[in-house]
Each structure stands twice: as C-alpha cells, then as structure tokens.
MARLUM-840140 format. One line per field, with one value per residue: chain; residue in three letters; x, z, y of N, C-alpha, C in turn; residue number from 1. Coordinates in steps of 0.2 Angstrom, whole numbers, always signed. Layout:
c <- c(A:...) $
r <- c(ALA:...) $
n_x <- c(X:...) $
n_z <- c(Z:...) $
n_y <- c(Y:...) $
ca_x <- c(X:...) $
ca_z <- c(Z:...) $
ca_y <- c(Y:...) $
c_x <- c(X:...) $
c_z <- c(Z:...) $
c_y <- c(Y:...) $
k <- c(NUM:...) $
//
This chain:
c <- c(A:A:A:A:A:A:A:A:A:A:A:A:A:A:A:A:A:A:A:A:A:A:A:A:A:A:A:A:A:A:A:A:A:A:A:A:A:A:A:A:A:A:A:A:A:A:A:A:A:A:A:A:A:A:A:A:A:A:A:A:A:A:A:A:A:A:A:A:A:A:A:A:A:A:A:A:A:A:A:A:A:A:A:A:A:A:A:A:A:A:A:A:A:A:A:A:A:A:A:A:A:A:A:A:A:A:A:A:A:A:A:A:A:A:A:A:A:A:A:A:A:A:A:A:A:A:A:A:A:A:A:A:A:A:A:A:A:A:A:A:A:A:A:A:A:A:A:A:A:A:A:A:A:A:A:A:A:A:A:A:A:A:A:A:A:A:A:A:A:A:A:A:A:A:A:A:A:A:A:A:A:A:A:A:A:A:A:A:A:A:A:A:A:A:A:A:A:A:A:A:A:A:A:A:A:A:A:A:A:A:A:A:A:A:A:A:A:A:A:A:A:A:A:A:A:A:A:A:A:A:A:A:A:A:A:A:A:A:A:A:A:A:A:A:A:A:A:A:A:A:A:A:A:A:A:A:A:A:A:A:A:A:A:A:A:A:A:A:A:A:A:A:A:A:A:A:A:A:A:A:A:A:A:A:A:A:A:A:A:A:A:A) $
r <- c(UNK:UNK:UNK:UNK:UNK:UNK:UNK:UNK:UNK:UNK:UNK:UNK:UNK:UNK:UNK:UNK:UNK:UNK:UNK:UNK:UNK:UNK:UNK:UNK:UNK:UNK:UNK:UNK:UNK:UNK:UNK:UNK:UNK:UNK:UNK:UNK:UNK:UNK:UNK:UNK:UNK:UNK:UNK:UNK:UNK:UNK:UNK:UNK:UNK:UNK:UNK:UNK:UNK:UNK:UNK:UNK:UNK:UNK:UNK:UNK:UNK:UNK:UNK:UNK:UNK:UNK:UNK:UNK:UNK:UNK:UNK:UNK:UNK:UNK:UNK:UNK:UNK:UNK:UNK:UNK:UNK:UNK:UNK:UNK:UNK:UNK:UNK:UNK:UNK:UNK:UNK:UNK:UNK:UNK:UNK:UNK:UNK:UNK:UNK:UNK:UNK:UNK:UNK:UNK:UNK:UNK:UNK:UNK:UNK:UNK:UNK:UNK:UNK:UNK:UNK:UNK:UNK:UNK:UNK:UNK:UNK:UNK:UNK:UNK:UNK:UNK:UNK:UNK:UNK:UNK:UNK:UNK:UNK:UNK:UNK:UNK:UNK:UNK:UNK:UNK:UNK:UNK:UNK:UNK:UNK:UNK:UNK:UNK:UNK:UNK:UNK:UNK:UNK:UNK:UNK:UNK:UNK:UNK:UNK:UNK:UNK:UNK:UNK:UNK:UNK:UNK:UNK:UNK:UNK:UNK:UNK:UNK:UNK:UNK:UNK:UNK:UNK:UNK:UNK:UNK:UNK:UNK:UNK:UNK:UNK:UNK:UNK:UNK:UNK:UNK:UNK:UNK:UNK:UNK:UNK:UNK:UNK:UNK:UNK:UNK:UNK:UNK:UNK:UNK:UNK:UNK:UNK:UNK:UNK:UNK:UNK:UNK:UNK:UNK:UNK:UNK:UNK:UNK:UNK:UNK:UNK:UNK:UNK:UNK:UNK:UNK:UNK:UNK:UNK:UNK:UNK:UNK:UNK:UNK:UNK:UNK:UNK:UNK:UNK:UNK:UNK:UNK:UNK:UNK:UNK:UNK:UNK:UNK:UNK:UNK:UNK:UNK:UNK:UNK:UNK:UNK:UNK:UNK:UNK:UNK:UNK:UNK:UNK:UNK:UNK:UNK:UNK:UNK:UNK:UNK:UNK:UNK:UNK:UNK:UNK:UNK:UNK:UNK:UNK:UNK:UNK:UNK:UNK:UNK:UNK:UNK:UNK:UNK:UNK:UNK:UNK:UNK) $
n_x <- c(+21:+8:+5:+14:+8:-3:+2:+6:-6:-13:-7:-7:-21:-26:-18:-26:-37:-37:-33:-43:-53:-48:-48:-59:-66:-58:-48:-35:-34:-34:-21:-11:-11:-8:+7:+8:+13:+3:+4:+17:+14:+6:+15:+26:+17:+13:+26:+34:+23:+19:+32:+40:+32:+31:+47:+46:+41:+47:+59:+53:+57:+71:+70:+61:+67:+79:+71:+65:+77:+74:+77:+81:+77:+86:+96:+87:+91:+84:+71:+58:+62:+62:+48:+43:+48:+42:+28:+23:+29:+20:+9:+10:+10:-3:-8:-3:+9:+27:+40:+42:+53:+55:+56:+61:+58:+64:+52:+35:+22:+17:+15:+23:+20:+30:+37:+42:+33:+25:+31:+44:+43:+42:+39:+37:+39:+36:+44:+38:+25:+27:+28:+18:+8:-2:+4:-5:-14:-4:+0:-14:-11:+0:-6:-13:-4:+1:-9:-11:+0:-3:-15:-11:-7:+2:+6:-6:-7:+3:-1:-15:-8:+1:-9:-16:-5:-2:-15:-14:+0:-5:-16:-13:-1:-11:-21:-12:-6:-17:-19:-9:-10:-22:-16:-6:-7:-15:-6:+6:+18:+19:+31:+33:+30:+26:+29:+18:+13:+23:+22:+7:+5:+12:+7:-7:-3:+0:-13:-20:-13:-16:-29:-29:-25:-33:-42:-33:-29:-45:-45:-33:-39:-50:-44:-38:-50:-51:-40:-38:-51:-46:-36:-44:-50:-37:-32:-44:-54:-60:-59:-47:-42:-50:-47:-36:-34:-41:-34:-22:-29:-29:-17:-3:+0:+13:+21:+24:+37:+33:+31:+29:+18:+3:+8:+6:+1:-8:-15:-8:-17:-28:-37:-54:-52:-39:-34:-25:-29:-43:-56:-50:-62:-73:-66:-66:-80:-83:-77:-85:-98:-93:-90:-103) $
n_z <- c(-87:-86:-71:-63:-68:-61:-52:-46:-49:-40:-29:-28:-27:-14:-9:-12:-9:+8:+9:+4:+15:+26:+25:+23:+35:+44:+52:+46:+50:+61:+65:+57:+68:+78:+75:+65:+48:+37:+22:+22:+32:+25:+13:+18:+25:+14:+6:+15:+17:+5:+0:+7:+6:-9:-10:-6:-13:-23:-19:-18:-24:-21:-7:-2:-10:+0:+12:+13:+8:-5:-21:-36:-51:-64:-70:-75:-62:-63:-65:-61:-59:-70:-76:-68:-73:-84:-82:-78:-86:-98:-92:-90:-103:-106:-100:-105:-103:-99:-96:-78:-66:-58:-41:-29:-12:+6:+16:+26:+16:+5:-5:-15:-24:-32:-35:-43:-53:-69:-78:-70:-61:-48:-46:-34:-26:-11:-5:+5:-1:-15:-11:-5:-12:-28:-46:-55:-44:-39:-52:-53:-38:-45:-58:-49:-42:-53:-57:-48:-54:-68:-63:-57:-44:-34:-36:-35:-22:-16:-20:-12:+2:+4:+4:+13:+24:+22:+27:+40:+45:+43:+50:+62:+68:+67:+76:+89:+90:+90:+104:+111:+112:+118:+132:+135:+145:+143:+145:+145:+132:+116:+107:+98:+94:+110:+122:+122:+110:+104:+111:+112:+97:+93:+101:+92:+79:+81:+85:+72:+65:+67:+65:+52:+45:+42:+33:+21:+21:+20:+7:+3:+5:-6:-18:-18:-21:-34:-39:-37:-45:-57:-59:-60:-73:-83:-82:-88:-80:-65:-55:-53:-43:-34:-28:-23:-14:-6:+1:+3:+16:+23:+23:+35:+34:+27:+35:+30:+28:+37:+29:+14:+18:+13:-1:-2:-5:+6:+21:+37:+53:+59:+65:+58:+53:+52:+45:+29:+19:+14:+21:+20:+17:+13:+0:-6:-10:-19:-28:-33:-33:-48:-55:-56) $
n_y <- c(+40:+45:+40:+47:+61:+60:+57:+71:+78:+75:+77:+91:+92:+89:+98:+112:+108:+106:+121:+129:+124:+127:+141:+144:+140:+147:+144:+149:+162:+160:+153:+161:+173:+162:+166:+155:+150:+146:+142:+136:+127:+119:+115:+112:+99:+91:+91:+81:+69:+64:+63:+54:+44:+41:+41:+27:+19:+20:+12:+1:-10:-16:-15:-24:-36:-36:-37:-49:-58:-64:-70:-67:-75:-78:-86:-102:-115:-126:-138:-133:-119:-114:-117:-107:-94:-97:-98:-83:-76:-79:-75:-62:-59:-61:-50:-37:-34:-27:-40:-46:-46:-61:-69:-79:-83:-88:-98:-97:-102:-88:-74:-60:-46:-28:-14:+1:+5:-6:-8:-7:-19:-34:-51:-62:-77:-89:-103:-109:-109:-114:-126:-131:-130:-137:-135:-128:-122:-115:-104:-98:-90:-83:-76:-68:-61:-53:-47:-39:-29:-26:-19:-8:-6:-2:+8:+16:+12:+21:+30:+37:+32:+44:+56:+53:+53:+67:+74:+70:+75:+89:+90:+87:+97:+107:+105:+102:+116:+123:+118:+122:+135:+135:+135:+141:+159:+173:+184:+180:+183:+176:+170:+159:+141:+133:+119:+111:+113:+103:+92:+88:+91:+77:+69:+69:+67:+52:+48:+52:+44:+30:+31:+34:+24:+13:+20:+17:+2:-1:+2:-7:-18:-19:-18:-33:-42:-35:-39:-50:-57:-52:-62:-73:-70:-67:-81:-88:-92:-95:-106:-112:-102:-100:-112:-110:-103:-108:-119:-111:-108:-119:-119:-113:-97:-87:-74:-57:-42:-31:-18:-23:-31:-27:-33:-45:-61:-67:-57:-51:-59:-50:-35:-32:-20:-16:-22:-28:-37:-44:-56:-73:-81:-72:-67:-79:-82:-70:-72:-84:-82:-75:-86:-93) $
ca_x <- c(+20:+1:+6:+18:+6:-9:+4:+7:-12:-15:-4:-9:-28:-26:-17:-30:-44:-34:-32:-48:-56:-44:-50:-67:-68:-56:-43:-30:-33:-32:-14:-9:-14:-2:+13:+11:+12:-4:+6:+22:+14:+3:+21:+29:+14:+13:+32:+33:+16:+18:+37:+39:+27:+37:+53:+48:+38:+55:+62:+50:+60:+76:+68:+58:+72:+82:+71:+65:+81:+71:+84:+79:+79:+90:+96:+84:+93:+80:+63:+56:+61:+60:+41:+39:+47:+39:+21:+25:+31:+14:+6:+12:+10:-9:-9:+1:+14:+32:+40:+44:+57:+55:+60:+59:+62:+64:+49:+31:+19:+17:+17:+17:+22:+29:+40:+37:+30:+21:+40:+49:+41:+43:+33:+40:+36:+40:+46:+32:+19:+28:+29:+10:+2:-1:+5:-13:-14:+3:-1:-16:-8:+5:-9:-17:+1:+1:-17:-8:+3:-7:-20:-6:-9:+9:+7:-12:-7:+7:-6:-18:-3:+4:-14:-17:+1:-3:-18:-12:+4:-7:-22:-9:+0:-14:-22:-5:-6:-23:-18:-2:-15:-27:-13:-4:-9:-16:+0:+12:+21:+20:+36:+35:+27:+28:+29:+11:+13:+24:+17:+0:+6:+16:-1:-11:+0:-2:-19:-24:-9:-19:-36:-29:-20:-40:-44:-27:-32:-50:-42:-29:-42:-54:-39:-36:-55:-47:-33:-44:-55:-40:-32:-49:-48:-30:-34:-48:-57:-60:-60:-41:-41:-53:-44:-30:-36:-45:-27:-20:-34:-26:-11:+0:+2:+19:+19:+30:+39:+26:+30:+25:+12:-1:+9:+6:-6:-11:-10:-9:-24:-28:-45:-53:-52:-32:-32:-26:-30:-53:-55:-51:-71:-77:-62:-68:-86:-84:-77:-89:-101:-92:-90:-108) $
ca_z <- c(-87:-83:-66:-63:-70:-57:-43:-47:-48:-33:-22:-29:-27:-7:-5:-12:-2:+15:+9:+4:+21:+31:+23:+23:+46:+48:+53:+41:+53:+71:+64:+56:+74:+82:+73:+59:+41:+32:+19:+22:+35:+19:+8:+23:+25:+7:+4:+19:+16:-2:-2:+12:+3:-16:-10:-1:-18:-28:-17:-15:-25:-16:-1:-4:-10:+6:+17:+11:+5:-12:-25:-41:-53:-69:-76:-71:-60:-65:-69:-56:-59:-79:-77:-66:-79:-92:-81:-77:-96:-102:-90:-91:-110:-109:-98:-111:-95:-98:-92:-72:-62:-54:-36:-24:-5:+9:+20:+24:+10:+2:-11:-18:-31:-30:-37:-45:-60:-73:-82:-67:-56:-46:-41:-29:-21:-5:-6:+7:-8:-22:-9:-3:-18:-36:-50:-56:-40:-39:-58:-50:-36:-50:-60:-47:-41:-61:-60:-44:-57:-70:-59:-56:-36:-30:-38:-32:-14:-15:-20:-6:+7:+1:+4:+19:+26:+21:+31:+46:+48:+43:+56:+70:+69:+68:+82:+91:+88:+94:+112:+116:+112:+124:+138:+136:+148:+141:+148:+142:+125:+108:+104:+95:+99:+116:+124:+124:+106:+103:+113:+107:+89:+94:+104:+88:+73:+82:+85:+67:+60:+66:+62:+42:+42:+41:+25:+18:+23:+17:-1:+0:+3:-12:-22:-18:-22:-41:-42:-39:-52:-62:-59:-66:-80:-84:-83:-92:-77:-56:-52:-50:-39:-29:-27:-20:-8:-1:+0:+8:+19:+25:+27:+38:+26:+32:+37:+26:+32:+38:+23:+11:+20:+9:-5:-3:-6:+11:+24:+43:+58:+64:+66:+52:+51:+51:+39:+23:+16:+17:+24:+12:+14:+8:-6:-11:-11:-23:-34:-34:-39:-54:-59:-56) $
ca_y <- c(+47:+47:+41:+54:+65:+57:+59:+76:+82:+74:+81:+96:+94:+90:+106:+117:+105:+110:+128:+131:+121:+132:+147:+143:+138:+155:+143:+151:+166:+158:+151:+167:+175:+163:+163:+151:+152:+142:+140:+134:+122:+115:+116:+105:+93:+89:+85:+77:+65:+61:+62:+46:+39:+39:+37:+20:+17:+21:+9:-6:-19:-15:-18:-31:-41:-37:-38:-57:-63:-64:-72:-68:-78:-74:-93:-105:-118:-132:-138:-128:-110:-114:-117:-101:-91:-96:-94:-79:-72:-80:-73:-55:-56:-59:-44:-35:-29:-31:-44:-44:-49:-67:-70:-87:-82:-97:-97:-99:-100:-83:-72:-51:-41:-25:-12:+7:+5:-8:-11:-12:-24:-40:-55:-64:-82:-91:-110:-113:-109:-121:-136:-132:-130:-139:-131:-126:-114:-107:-100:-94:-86:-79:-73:-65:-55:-51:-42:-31:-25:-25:-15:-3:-7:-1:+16:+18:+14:+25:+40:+36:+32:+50:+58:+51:+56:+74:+76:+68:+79:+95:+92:+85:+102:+113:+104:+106:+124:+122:+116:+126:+141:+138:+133:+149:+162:+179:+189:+175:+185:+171:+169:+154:+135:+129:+112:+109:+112:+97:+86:+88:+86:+71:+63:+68:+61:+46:+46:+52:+40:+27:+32:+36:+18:+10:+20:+14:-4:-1:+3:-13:-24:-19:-22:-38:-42:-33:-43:-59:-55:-52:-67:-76:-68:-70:-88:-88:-98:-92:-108:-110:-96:-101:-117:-108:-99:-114:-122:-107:-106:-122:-119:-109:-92:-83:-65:-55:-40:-22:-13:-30:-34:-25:-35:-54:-65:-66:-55:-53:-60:-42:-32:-31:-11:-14:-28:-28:-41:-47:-64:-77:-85:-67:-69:-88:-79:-66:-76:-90:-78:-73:-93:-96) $
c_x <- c(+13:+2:+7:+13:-3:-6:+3:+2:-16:-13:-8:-16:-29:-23:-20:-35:-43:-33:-38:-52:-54:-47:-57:-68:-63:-51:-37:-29:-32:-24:-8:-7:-9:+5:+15:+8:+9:+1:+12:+22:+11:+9:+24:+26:+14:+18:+34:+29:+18:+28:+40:+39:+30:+42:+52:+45:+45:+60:+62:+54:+68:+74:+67:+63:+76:+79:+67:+71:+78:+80:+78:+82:+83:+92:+93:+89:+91:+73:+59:+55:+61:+52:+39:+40:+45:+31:+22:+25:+23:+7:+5:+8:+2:-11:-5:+5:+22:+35:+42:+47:+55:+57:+59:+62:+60:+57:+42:+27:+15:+17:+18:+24:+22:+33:+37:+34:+26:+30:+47:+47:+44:+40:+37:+36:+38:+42:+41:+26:+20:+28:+22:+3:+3:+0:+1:-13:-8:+0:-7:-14:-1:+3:-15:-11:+2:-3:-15:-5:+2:-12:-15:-7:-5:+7:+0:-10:-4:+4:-12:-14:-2:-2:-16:-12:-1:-8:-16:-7:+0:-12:-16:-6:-5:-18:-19:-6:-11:-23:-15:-5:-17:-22:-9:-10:-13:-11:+5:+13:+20:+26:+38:+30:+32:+28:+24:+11:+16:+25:+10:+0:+10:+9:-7:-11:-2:-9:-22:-20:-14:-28:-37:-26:-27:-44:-38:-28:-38:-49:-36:-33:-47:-49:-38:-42:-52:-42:-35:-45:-50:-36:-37:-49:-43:-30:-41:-55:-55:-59:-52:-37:-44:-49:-38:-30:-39:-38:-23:-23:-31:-20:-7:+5:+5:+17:+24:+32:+34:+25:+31:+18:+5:-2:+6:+0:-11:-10:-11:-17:-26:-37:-44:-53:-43:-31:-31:-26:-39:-49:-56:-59:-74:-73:-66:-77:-88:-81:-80:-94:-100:-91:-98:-113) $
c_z <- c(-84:-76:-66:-64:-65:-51:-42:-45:-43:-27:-23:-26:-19:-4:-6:-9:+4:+15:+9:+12:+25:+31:+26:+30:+47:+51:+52:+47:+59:+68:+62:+63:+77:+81:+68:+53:+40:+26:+18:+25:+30:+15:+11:+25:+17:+4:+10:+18:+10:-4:+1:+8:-7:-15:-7:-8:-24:-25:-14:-18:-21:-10:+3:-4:-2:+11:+20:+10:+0:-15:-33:-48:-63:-74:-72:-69:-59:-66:-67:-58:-66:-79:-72:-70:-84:-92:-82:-84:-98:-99:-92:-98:-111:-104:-101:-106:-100:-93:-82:-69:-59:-51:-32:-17:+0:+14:+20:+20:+8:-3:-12:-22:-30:-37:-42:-49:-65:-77:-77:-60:-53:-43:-38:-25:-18:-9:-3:+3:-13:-18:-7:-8:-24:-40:-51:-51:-41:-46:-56:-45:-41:-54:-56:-45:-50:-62:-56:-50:-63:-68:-60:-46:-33:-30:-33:-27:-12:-14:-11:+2:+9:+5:+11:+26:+27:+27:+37:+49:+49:+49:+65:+70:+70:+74:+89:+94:+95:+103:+114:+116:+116:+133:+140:+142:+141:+140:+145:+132:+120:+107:+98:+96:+105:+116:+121:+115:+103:+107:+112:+99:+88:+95:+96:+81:+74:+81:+77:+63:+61:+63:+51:+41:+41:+35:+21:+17:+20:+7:-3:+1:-3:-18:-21:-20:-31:-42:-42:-43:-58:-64:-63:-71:-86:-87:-86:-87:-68:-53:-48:-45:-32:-22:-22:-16:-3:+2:+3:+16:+25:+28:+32:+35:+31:+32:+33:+31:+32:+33:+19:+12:+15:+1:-8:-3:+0:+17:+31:+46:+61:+62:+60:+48:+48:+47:+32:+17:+18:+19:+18:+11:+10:+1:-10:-14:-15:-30:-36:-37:-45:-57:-60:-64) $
c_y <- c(+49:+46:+46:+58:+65:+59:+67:+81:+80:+78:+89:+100:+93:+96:+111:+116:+108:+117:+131:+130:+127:+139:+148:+145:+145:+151:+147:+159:+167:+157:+157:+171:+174:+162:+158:+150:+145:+138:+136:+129:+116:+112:+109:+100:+86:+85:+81:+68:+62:+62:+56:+42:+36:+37:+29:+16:+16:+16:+3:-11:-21:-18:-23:-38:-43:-40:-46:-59:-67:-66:-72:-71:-77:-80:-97:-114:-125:-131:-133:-121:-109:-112:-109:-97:-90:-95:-89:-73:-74:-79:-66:-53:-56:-52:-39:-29:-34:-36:-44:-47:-54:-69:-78:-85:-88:-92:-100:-98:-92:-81:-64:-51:-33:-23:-3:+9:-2:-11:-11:-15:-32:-44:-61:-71:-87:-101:-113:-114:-113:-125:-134:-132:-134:-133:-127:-117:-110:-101:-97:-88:-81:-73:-67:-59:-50:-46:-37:-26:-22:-18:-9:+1:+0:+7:+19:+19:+19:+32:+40:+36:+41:+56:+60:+56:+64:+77:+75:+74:+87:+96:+91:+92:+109:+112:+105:+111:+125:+122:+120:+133:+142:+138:+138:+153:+169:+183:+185:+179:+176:+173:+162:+147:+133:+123:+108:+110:+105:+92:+83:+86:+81:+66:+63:+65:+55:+43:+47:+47:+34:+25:+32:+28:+15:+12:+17:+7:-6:-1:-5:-19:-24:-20:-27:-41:-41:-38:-53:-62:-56:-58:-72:-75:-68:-77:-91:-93:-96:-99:-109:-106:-97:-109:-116:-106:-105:-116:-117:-108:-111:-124:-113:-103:-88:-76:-63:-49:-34:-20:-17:-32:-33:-29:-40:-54:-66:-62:-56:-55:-53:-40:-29:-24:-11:-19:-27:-32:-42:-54:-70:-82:-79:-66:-74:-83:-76:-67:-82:-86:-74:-79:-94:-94) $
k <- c(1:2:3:4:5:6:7:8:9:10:11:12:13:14:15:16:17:18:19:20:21:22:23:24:25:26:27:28:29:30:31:32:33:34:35:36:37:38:39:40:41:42:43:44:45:46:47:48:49:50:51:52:53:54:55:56:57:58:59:60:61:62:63:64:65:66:67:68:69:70:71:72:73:74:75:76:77:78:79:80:81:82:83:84:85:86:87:88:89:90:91:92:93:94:95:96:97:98:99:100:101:102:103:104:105:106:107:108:109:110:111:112:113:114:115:116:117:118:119:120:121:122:123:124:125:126:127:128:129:130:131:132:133:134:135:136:137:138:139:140:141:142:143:144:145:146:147:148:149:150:151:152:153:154:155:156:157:158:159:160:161:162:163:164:165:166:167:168:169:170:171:172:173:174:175:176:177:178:179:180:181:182:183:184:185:186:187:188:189:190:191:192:193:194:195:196:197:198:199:200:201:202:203:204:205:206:207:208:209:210:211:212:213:214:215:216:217:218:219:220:221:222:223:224:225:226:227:228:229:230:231:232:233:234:235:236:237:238:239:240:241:242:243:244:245:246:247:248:249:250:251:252:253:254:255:256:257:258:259:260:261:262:263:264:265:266:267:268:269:270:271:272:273:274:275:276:277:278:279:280:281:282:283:284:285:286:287:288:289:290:291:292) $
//
C-alpha cells in the first residue's frame, strides 16, 4: 500500500512540476494560442509515462519467465535445487521478505530478481552461475538478488522509469508544437498540427528518450552499489561478495533479455552513461572498503 501510495504521489507531483513550469515560462499560453490543451496534454503524458512503466512492472515475472525459459522451481528435483531453496528461504527470512519464487534458466552465468512487489517476487539463476561458481558465492549472488527485493528496486525503478517517460512525451510534443509553429506561414489558417508537428515530436521523443535512459541508468547503478552492501550484510561478511564478482569478472556473464537487463547480477559492455550495471572493479571497491 505505501508503494501504491508512493506511486500515486509521484505521478501527481510531476504533473503539478510541469504545470506550474509551463505556467511560470508562458508556455501554457503559446500552446493555448496554438490549439492545444496544457492540460490534457499533461493528463496524456502522465498515463501514458507512468502507465507503460506499471503495466510492464505488473508484468515483470510473466515475462521474465518467458523471455528466459525460467523454470521454476516447485519440487526440488535434487540436491541442487534443494539447497537453493532452502538458501533462498534463509535468506529471505533474515530479510524478513516472504518468501520468493526460485527459478533456474539454461544459459550463461547470470542472475536478477524481479517482479511487483516484495511478496510476489522472483529470483532467478542461470545454470552457467551454478557450474561457475562455488556454493559460497552463488549464496552471495542470491543474497545480493534478495537485497534488490528487499530494497524494493523493481518498484523504485518503475517510479523513476514512469517520471522519466512522462517528461519526454510532455517536452517532445511541446517542442513539436514548437516547430510546426514556426514553419507555418502567417497567412496559413491553424487548423490543427501539421507534418512538422509530427515529425519534430517523433525526432524529439527519441532524442530526449535517450537522453532520460542515462538518469534511469544512473539510478540502476547506485542500486546495485545497495544491493551489494545488502548482500554483505545478509551474510554477515562482504567478503563472499566480493569473491563473486571476482569470479564473475572471469567469466563470460550472459546477457539477459533489454527489459531484465537492469535485473541481473551483471549487466551489458556499453558506455558508461548507458550502463546499468558500475564496473565490477568500482563494485569489488566499494565493498572492500566496508570489510576493511
């Protein structure tokens, strides 16, 4: 409910931001001027932005599962998926989270946890992670997908994504507006947006979409930094942690699918603005300074 209740006054607090700014720069009265409603553009940014961004949240362990061939685990079929079960539960309990669905999907060494809530989540880990790592880390790597859920990651990013989304669509159409404004003639009747209207708020969605994926980015990598932390804590000891990531570092950590990416334990080779994941030496890093 506090979520919910987080989601709710966010979205809220972005539309009064955008309405006041507008108000404020005399925006609200060029757009008025040329045929479009301030408010209903606000009304259509917002459910648009933050409603994407929920249903996909509503819809991340479905996915997930799908889009890995995630098998979760329900009777455990041997020694193996006994003992991650019962990590897992002993883990969860010291993070006082119920307990979360445990998946195993084929591939290369990975890991994430997703789903919309704190009581229905899922942590999920590849086959190339249990053959490449000793027990020790994987429980680290467990306890650190635990601290995501724990944290309540899925939901923050969701708000953030949501936020993001909102402004992009608001500034791409008013910029839009903006263009097809000046390319009109004088003599030329408004009737409505022209061309130049939607192609300008097509070239600028894009351009502000990737400009807003680098605060989003900047926010999943400080969380993973927290869930690090987390997993040390959990464990009562960073070294574990740190262990694991060395050992990752080493091996060749599979790529999950775009909308996961955010999740696993490691993520894509990309520029560090688009990255969301830090580099695992500034990871080992930050947590050698909280062992020493």
């Amino acid at each position: 409910m506090k979520r919910v209740f987080l989601f709710l006054l966010t979205n809220l607090g972005v539309i009064l931001v955008l309405s006041f700014s507008a108000r404020l720069l005399g925006v609200d009265r060029f757009l008025t001027a040329n045929g479009l409603d301030l408010g209903m553009l606000l009304a259509f940014a917002a459910l648009i932005g933050f409603g994407g961004a929920f249903i996909s949240l509503l819809m991340s362990k479905t996915m997930a599962k799908w889009s890995t061939g995630a098998r979760v685990i329900e009777r455990p079929s041997g020694e193996e998926e006994s003992w991650l079960l019962n990590t897992v539960r002993q883990l969860a309990k010291k993070a006082e989270l119920p307990m979360p669905e445990v998946a195993i999907y084929e591939g290369a060494p990975n890991a994430f946890a997703t789903g919309p809530s704190r009581s229905k989540s899922l942590v999920a880990v590849s086959t190339g992670l249990l053959q490449g790592m000793d027990r020790r880390q994987v429980e680290a790597v467990l306890a650190h997908e635990v601290a995501h859920v724990q944290n309540g990651d899925m939901v923050t990013l969701t708000l953030i994504q949501g936020v993001v989304n909102t402004f992009v669509i608001f500034l791409a159409r008013v910029f839009g507006y903006a263009v097809d404004s000046f390319l009109r003639s004088d003599e030329e009747e408004s009737s409505g947006p022209g061309i130049g209207y939607w192609i300008a708020s097509i070239a600028f969605e894009i351009v502000f979409g990737i400009l807003a994926s680098t605060v989003v980015m900047y926010f999943s990598r400080k969380r993973e930094f927290r869930a690090d932390a987390g997993a040390a804590s959990l464990m009562g000891d960073g070294r574990p942690m740190i262990e694991a990531l060395r050992s990752l570092g080493g091996l060749q950590a599979g790529e999950l699918p775009k909308e996961l990416a955010a999740s696993g334990i490691s993520g894509g080779r990309m520029m560090a603005l688009f990255s969301s994941h830090p580099s695992i030496e500034s990871r080992i890093a930050a947590l050698e300074s909280r062992v020493r």
